[in-house]
DRENDO-1510 file (C-alpha; in Angstrom, 1 decimal, always signed):
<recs>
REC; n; res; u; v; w
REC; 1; UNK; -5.8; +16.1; -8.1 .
REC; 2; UNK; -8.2; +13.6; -6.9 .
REC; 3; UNK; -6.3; +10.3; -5.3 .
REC; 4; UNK; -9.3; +8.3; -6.7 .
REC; 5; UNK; -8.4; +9.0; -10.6 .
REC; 6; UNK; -8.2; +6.8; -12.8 .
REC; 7; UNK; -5.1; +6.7; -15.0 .
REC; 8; UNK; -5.2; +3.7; -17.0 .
REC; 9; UNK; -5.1; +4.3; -20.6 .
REC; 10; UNK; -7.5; +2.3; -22.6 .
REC; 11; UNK; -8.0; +4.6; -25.5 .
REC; 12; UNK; -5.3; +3.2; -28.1 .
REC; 13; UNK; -6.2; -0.8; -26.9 .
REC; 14; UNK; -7.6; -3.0; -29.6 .
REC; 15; UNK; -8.1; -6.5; -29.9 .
REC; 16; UNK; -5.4; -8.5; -28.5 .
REC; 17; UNK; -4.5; -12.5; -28.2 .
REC; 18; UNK; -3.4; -13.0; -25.1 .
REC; 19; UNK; -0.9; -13.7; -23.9 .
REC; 20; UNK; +1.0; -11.2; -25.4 .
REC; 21; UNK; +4.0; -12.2; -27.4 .
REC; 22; UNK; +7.3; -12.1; -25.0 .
REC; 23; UNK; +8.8; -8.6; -25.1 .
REC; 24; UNK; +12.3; -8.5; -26.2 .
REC; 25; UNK; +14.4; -8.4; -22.8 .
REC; 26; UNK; +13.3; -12.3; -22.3 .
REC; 27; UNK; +15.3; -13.9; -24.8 .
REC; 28; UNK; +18.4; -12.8; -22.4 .
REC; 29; UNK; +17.0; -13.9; -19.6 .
REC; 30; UNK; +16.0; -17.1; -21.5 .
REC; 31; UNK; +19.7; -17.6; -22.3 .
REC; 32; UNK; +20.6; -16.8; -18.6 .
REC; 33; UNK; +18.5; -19.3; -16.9 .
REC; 34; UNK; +19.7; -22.2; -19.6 .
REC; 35; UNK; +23.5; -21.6; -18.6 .
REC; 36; UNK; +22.2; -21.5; -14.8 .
REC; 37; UNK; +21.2; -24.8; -15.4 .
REC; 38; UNK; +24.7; -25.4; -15.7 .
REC; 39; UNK; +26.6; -22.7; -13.4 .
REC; 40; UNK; +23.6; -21.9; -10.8 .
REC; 41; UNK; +21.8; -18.7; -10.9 .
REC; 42; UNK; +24.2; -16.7; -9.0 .
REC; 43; UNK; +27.0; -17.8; -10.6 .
REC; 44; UNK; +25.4; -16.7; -13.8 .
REC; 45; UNK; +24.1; -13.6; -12.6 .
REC; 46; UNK; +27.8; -12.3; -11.5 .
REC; 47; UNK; +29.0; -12.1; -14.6 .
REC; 48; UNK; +25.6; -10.7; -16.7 .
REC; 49; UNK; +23.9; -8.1; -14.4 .
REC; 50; UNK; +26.6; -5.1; -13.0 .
REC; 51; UNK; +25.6; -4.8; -9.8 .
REC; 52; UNK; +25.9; -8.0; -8.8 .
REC; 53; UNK; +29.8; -7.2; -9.0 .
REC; 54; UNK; +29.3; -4.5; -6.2 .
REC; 55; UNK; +28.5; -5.4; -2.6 .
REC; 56; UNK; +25.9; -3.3; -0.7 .
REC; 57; UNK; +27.7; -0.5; +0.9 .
REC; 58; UNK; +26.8; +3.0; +2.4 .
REC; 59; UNK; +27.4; +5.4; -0.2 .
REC; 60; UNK; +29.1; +3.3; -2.7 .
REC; 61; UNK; +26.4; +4.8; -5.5 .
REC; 62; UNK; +28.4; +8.0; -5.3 .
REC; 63; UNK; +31.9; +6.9; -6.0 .
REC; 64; UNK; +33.6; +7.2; -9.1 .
REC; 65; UNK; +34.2; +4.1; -9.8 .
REC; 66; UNK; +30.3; +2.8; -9.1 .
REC; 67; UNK; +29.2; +5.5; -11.7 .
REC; 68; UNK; +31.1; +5.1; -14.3 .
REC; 69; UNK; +30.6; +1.2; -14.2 .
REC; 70; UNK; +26.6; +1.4; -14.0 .
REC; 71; UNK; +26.2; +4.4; -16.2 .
REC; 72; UNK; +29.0; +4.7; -18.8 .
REC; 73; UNK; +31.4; +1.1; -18.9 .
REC; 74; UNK; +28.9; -1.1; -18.0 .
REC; 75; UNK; +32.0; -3.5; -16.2 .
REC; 76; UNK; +33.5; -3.2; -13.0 .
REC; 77; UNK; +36.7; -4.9; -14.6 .
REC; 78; UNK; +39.7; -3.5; -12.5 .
REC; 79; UNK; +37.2; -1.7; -10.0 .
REC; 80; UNK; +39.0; -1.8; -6.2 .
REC; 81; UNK; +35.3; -1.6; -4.8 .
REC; 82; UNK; +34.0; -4.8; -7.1 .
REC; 83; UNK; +34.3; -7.4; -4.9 .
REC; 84; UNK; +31.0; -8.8; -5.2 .
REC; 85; UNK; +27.7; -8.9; -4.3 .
REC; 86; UNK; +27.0; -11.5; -0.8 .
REC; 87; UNK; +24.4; -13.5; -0.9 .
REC; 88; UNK; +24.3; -15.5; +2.3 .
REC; 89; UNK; +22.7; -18.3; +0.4 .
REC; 90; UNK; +23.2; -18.0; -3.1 .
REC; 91; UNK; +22.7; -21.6; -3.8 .
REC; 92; UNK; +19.1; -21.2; -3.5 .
REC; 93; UNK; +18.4; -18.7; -5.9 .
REC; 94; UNK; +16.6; -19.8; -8.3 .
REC; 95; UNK; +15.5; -18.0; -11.9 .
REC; 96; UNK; +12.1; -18.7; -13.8 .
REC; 97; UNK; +10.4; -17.7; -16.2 .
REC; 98; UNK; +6.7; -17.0; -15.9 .
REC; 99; UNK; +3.6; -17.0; -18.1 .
REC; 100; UNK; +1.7; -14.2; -17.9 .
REC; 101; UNK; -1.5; -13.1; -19.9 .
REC; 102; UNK; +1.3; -9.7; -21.0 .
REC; 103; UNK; +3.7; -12.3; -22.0 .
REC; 104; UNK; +6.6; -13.9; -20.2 .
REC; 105; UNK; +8.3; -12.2; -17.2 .
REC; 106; UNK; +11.8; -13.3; -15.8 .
REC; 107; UNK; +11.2; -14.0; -11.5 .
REC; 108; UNK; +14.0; -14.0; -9.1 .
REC; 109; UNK; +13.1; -15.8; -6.1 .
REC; 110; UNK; +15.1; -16.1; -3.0 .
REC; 111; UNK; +13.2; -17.7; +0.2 .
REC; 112; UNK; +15.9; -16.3; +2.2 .
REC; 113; UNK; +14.9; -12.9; +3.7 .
REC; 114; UNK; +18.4; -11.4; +4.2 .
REC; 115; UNK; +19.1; -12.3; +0.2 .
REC; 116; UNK; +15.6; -11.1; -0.9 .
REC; 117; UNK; +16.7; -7.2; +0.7 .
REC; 118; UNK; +20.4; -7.8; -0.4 .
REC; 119; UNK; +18.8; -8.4; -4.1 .
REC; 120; UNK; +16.4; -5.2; -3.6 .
REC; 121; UNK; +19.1; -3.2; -2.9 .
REC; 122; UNK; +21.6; -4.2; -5.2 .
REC; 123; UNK; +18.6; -4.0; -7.8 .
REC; 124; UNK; +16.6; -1.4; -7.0 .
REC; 125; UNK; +18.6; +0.9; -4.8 .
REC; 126; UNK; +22.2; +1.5; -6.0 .
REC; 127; UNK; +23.4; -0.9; -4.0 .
REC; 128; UNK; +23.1; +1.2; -0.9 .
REC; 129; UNK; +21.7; -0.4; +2.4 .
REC; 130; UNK; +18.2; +1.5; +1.8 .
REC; 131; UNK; +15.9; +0.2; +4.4 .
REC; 132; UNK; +12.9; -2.2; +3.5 .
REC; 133; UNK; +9.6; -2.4; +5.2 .
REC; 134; UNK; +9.2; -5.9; +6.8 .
REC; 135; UNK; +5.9; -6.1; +5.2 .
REC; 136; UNK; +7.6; -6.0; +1.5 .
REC; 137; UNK; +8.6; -8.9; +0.0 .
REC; 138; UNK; +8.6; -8.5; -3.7 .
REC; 139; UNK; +9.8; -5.8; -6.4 .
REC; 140; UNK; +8.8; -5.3; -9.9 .
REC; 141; UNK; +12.0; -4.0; -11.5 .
REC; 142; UNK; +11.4; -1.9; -14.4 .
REC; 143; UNK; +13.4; +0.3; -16.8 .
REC; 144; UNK; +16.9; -1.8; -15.9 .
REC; 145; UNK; +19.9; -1.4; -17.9 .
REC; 146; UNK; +21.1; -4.2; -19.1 .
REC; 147; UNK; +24.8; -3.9; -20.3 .
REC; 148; UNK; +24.9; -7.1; -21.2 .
REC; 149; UNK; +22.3; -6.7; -23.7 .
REC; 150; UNK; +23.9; -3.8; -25.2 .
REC; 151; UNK; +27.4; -5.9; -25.1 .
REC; 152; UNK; +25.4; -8.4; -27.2 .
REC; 153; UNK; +24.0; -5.8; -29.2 .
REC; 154; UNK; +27.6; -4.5; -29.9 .
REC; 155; UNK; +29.1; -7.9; -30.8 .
REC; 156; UNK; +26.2; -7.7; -33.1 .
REC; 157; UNK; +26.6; -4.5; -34.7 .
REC; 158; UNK; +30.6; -5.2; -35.2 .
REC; 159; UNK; +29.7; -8.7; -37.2 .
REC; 160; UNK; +27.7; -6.7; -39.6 .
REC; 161; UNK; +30.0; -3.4; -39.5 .
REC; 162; UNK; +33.8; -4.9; -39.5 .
REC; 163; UNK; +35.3; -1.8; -41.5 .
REC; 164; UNK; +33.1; +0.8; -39.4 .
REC; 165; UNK; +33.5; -0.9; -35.8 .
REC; 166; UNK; +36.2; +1.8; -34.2 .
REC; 167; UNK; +35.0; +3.2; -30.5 .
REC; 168; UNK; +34.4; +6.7; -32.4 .
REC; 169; UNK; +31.8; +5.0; -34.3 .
REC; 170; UNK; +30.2; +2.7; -31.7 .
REC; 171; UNK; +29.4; +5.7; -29.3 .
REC; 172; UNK; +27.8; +7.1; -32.6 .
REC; 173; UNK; +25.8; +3.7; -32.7 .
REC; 174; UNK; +25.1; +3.8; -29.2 .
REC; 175; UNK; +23.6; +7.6; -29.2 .
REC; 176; UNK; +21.5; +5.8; -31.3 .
REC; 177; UNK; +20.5; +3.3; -29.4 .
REC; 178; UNK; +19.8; +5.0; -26.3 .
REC; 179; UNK; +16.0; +5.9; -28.0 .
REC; 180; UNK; +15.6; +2.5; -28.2 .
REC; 181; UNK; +15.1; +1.4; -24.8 .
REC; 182; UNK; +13.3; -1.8; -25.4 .
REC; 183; UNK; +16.6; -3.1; -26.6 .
REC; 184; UNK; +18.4; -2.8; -23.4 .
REC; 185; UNK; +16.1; -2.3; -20.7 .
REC; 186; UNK; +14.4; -4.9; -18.7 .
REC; 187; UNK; +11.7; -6.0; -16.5 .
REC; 188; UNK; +12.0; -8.5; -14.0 .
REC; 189; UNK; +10.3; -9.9; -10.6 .
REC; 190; UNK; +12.1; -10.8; -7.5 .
REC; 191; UNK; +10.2; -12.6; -4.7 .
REC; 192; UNK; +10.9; -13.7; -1.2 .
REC; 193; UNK; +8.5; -16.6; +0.2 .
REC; 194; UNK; +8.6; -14.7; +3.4 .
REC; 195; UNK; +4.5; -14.1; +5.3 .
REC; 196; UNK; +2.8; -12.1; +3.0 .
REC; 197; UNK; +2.4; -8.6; +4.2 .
REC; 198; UNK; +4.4; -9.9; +7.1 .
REC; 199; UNK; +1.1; -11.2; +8.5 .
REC; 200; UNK; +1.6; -14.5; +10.5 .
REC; 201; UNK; +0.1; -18.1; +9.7 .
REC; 202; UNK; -1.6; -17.9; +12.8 .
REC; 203; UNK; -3.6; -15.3; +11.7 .
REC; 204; UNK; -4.6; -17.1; +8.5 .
REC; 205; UNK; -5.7; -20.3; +9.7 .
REC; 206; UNK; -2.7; -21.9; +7.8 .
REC; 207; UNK; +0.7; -23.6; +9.3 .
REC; 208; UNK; +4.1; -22.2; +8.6 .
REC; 209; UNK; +4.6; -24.0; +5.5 .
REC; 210; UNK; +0.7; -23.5; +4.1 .
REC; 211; UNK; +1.4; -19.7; +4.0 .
REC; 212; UNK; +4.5; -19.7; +2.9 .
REC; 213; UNK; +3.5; -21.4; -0.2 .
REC; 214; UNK; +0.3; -18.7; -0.4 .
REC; 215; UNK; +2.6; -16.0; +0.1 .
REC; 216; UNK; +5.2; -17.4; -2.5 .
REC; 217; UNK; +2.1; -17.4; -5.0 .
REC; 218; UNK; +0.1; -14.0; -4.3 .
REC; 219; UNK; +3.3; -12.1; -4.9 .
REC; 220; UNK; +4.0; -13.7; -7.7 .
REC; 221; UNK; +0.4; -12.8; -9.3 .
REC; 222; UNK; +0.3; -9.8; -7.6 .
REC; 223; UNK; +3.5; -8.3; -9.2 .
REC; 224; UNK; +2.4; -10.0; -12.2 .
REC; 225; UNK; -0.4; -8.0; -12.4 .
REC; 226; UNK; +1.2; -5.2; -12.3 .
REC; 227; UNK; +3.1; -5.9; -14.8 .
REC; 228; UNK; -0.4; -6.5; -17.1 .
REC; 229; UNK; -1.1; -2.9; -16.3 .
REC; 230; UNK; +2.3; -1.5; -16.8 .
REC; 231; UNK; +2.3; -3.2; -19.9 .
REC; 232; UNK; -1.1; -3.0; -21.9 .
REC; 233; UNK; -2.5; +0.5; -20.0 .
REC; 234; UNK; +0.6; +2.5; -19.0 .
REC; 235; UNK; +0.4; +2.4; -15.3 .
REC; 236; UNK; +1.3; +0.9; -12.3 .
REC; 237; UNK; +1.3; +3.2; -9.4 .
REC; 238; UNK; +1.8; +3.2; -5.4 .
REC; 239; UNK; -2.0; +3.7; -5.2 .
REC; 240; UNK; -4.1; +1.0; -3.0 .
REC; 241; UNK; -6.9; +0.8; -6.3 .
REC; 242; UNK; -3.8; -1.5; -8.1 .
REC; 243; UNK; -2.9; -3.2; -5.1 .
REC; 244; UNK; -6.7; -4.0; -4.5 .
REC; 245; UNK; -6.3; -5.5; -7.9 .
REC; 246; UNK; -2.8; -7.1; -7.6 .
REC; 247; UNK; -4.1; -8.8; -4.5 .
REC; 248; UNK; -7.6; -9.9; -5.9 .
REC; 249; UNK; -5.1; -11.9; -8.8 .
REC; 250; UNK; -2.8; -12.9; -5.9 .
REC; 251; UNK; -5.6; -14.6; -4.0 .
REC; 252; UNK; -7.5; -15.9; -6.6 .
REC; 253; UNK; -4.7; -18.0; -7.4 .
REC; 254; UNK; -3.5; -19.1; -3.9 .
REC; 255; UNK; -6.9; -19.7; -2.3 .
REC; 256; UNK; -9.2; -20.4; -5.2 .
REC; 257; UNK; -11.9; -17.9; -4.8 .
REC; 258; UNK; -11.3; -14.1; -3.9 .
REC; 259; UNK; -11.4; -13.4; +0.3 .
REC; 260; UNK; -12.2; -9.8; +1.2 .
REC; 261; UNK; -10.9; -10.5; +4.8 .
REC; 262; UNK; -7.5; -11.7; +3.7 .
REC; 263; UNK; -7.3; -8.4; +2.1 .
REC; 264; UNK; -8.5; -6.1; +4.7 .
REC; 265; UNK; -5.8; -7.8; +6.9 .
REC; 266; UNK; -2.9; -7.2; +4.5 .
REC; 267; UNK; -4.7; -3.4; +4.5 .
REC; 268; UNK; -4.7; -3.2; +8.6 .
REC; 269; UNK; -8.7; -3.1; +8.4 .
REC; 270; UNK; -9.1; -6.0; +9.7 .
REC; 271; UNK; -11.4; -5.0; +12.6 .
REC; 272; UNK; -12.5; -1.9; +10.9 .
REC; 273; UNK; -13.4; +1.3; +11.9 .
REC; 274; UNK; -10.0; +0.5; +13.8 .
REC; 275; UNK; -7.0; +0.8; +11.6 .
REC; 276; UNK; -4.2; -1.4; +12.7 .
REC; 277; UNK; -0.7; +0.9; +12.6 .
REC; 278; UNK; +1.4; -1.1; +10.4 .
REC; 279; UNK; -1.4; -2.1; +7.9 .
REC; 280; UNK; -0.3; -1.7; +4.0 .
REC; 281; UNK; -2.6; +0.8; +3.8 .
REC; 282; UNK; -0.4; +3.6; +5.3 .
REC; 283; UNK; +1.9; +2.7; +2.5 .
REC; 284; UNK; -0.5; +4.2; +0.0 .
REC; 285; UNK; -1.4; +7.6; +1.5 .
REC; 286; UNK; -0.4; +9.4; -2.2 .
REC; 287; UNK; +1.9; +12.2; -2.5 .
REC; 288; UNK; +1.1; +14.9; -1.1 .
REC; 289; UNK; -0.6; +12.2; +1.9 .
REC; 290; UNK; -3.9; +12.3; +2.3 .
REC; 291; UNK; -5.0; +13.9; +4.9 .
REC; 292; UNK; -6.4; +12.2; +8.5 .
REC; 293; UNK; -10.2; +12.4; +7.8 .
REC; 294; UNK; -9.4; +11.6; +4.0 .
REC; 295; UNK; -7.7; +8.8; +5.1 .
REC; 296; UNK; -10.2; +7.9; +7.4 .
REC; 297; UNK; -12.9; +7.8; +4.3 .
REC; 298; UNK; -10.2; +5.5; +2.0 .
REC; 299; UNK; -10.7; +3.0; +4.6 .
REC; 300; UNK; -14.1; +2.6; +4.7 .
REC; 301; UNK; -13.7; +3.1; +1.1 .
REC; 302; UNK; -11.1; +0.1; +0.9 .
REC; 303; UNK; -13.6; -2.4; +2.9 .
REC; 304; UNK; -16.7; -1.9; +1.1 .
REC; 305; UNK; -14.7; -2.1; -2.1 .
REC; 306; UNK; -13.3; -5.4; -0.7 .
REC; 307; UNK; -16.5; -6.7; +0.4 .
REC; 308; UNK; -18.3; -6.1; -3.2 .
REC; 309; UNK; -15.7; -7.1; -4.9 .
REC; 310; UNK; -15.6; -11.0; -3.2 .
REC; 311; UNK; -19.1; -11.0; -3.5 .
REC; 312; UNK; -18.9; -10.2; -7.2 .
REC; 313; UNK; -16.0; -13.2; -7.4 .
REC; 314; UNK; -18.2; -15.4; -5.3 .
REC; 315; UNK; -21.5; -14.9; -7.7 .
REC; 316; UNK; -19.2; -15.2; -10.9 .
REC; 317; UNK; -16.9; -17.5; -10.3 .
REC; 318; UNK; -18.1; -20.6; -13.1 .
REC; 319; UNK; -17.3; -17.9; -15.7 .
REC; 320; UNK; -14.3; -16.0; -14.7 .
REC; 321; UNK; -12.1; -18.7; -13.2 .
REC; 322; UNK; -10.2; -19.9; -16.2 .
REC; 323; UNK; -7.4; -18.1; -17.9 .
REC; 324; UNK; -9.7; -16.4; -19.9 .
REC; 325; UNK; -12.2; -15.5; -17.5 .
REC; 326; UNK; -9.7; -14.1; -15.0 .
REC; 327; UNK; -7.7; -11.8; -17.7 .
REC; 328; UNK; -10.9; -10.4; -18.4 .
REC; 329; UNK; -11.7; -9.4; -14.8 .
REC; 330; UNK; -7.6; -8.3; -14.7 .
REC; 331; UNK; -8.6; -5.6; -17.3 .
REC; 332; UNK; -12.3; -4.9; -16.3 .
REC; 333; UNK; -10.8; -3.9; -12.6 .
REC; 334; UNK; -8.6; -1.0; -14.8 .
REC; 335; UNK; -11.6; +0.7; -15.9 .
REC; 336; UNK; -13.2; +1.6; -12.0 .
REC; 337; UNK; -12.4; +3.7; -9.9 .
REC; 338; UNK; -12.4; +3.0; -5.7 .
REC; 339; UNK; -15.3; +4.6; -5.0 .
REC; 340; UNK; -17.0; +2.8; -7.9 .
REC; 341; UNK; -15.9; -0.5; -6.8 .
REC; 342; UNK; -17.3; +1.0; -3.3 .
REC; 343; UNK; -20.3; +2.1; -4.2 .
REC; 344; UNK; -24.1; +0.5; -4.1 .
REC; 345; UNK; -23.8; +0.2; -8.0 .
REC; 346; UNK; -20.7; -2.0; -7.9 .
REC; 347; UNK; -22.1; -4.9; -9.2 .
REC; 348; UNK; -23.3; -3.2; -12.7 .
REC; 349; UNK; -19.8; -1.3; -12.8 .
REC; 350; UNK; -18.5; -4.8; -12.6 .
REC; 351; UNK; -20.5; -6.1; -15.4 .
REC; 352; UNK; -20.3; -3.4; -18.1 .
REC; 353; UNK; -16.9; -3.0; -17.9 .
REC; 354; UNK; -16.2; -6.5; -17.8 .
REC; 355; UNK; -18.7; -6.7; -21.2 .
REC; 356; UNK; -16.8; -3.9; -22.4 .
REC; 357; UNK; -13.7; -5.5; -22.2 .
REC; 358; UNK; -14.6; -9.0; -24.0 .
REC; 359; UNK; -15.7; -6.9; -26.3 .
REC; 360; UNK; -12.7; -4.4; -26.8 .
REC; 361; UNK; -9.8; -6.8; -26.8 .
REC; 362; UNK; -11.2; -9.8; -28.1 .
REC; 363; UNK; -10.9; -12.2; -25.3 .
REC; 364; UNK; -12.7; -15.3; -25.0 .
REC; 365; UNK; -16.3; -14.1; -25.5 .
REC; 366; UNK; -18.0; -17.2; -24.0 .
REC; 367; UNK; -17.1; -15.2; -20.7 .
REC; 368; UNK; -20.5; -14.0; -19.5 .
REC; 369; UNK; -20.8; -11.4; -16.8 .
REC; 370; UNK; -23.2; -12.8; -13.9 .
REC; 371; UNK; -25.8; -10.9; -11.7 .
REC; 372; UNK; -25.7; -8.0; -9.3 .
REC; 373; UNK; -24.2; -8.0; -6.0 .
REC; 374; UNK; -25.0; -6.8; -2.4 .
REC; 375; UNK; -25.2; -3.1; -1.9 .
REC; 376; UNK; -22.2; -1.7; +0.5 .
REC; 377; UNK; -22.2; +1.9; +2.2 .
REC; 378; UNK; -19.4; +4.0; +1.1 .
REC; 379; UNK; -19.9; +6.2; -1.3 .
REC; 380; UNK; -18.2; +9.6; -0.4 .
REC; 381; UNK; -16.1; +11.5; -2.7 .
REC; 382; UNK; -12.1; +11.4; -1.9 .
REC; 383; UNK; -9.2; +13.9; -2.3 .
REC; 384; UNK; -6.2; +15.3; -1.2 .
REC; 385; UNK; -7.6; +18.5; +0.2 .
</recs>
């Protein structure tokens, strides 16, 4: 299978308001950061969210105890091994929820590093001490069970079914809830305000506290638009095409305007044809990885993409910088492909499918898609093989 496919579905899109009303899981989260008002986000978090009653522990996922309290009881009431979850600072926590143009999305942000991997592991990975590459400093969760949604969903179901409400016929209910996984699962963001792709402010022109800021905001936009994608077209893969397009939100929104060489630093291209070991790049090689000459062609690939595409912002940027204008480019990026963005045609991709999509879901059609841009060089096909 060719690393360059695209997968986004389009097909069953129509017209569309954006943003998108919130999907159900945010009215919890609503509820949770009103009482953290109160309690503090941690505090609040202990008591809704399981894992937060287990600390991060080598092999604790395979207990007994573990399972049956994160897949069956959904409490660690009476549990030897749930003494918590440590935050070194839990204080700072802090719980918002953000505006997107797919609806709301609940964020997590810790700008303590230790706290940010403690929350990714508790979160993400079982609550086992997984390692975390230095460069990553944000998570979009997705498909989370939430027991205390299906708690409240239970209360619920009692009120209405008093006579009916034994434990023989609440696992009947819940068999028939399990379908229904927009009623317990979640989606959620967590963030660290940590150097963006562990790059330092030196490198970026900007003090300590400059970047940190930036960084804070393209992660945010960046997981954000993965979350557009996941959401409206059904995809959100490891696959540097996304993160080309996560990033291009994510700097937009820090620095203004779109800059090809931030991105080819997070990448490791920064002084291209040399790839810099440790780049983000590596990251997306695809499974089975691509192969060292393949690889080798995704980078130049990756830069001419880069450069066409800030060249594309630069020339458009009066009509695609409001809300409007930069949803519309969100979803015209999820009809290319790499080597179209790459190629010496980029500039009419760019326009037709940003047309296209003005057209297709109805957003603001005073958007109008600018001239060509400057021709680039790469253009060869990639795969796996």
């Amino acid at each position: 299978m060719s690393y360059n496919k695209n997968v986004f579905k389009h097909d069953s899109i129509g017209p569309v308001s954006f943003p998108l009303p919130d999907e159900p899981f945010v009215a919890a989260w609503e509820n949770y950061a009103a009482e953290a008002g109160e309690a503090g986000v941690h505090e609040v978090l202990k008591k809704r969210l399981i894992q937060f009653k287990f600390p991060i522990r080598e092999g604790i996922s395979q207990s007994a105890s573990y399972q049956a309290a994160t897949r069956r009881l959904g409490t660690a009431d009476g549990l030897p091994e749930a003494t918590g979850l440590i935050l070194e600072r839990p204080g700072k926590l802090e719980l918002v929820l953000h505006q997107t143009p797919a609806g709301r999305i609940p964020i997590l942000i810790t700008r303590h590093r230790k706290d940010f991997v403690t929350l990714v592991r508790a979160l993400t990975r079982k609550n086992e001490p997984a390692p975390l590459p230095e460069s990553m400093g944000a998570s979009l969760v997705t498909g989370y069970n939430n027991w205390d949604r299906i708690f409240t969903y239970r209360k619920r179901w009692e009120a209405i079914n008093p006579e009916n409400s034994s434990e023989e016929r609440w696992q009947e209910e819940l068999g028939r809830l399990i379908p229904q996984k927009e009623l317990y699962q979640d989606r959620f963001i967590i963030l660290s305000d940590g150097p963006y792709s562990a790059v330092p402010a030196a490198d970026m022109g900007l003090t300590e506290e400059e970047w940190r800021s930036a960084s804070l905001v393209i992660r945010r936009e960046h997981e954000c638009a993965h979350y557009f994608t996941l959401r409206l077209f059904s995809s959100m893969r490891n696959n540097i095409m996304d993160e080309l397009i996560a990033d291009y939100m994510g700097i937009v929104a820090a620095a203004g305007h779109y800059q090809a060489r931030w991105f080819l630093r997070f990448a490791g291209l920064e002084n291209y044809p040399v790839y810099r070991e440790g780049g983000r790049l590596q990251n997306y090689r695809g499974n089975p990885p691509l192969s060292d000459g393949a690889f080798r062609v995704l980078q130049a690939l990756v830069k001419s993409a880069s450069e066409n595409l800030e060249e594309f912002d630069r020339k458009n940027a009066a009509r695609i910088r409001g809300r409007a204008g930069k949803t519309a480019v969100l979803a015209a990026l999820t009809r290319l492909t790499l080597e179209e963005l790459a190629s010496e045609d980029a500039g009419s991709f760019l326009r037709r499918a940003l047309c296209h999509v003005i057209d297709r879901y109805g957003i603001n059609r005073g958007i109008k898609a600018g001239k060509g841009v400057h021709k680039t060089r790469a253009g060869r096909s990639l795969n796996r093989e």
